[in-house]
C-alpha positions in Angstrom: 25.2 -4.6 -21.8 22.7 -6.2 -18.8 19.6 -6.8 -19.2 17.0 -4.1 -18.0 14.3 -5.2 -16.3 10.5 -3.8 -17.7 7.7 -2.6 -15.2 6.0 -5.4 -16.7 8.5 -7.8 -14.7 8.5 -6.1 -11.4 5.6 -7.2 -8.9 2.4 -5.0 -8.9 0.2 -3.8 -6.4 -3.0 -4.5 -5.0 -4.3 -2.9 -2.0 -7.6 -4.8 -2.0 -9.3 -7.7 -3.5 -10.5 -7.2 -7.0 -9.2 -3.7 -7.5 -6.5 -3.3 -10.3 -2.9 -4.5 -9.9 -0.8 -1.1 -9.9 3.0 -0.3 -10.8 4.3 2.5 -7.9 0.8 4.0 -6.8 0.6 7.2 -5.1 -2.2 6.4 -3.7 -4.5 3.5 -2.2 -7.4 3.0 -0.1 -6.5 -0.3 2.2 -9.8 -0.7 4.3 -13.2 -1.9 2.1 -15.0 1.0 3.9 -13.1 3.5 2.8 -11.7 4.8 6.1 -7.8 3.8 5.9 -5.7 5.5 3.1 -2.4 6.4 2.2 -1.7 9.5 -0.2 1.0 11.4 -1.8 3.3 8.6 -2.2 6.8 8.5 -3.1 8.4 5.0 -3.7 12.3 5.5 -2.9 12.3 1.6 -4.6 10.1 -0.7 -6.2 12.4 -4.6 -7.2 11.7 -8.1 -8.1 11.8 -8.6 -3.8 10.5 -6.0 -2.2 9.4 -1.7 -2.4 9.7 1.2 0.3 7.8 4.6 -0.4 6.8 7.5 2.4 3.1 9.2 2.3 0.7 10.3 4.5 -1.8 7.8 6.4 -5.3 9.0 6.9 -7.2 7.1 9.6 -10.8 8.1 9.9 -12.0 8.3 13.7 -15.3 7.1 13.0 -16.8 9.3 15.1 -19.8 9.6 15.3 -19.5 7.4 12.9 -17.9 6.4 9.6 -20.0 8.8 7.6 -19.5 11.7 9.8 -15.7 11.0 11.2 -12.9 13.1 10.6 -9.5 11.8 8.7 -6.2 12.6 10.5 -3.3 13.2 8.8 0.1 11.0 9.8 3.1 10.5 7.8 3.9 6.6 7.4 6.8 4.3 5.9 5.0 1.7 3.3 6.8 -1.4 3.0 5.5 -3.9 0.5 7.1 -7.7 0.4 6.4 -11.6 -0.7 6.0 -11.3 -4.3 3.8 -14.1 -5.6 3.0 -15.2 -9.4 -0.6 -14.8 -10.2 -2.7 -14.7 -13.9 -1.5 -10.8 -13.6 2.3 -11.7 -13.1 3.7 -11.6 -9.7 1.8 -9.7 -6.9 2.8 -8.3 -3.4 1.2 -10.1 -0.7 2.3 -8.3 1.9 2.2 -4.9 3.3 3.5 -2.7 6.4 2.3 0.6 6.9 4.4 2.3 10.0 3.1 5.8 10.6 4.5 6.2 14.2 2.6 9.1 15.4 -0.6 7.2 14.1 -3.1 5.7 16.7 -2.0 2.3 14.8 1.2 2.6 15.2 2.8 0.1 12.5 0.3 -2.3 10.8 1.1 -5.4 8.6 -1.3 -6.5 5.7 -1.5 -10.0 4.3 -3.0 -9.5 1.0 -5.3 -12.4 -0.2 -4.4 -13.6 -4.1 
């Protein structure tokens, strides 16, 4: 029989610095002010190189201002990639949100260790 692989051996998850690494999220907040986040998350795969998941993207506008904007719905591809070991066992450091209807079109993350 093969050997199975634990959660515990697959990369985690951080969206930003300081926050807790996470196994398969369906959720994250990805800007420090709050006004970038991706919901309802469905990971299709999560391995040792790489994981893909669909969601929705909600960009705030900002306008007036932060406080005050309104958050548009768009559905977006999350691709996460470049699993480094860390204290907490190996991390993503990268991530690509594509929500082509989205203002931002397709946006690629490093994430700092």
């Amino acid at each position: 029989m093969p050997p199975t692989t634990t959660t515990t051996e697959l990369p985690l998850f951080v969206p930003l610095t300081g926050q807790t690494p996470l196994y398969e999220p369906t959720e994250f907040t990805y800007t420090q002010d709050g006004t970038g986040s991706v919901q309802s998350i469905s990971w299709s795969s999560w391995g040792a190189s790489g994981a893909m998941g669909e969601g929705t993207e909600f960009i705030n506008d900002c306008n007036p201002d932060c406080a005050q904007g309104t958050s548009t719905p768009y559905f977006a591809f999350v691709t996460l990639s470049d699993p480094m070991q860390t204290a907490d066992g190996y991390i993503f450091t990268q991530m690509n949100i594509n929500a082509p209807a989205s203002p931002t079109g397709s946006q690629t993350y490093s994430i700092p260790l």
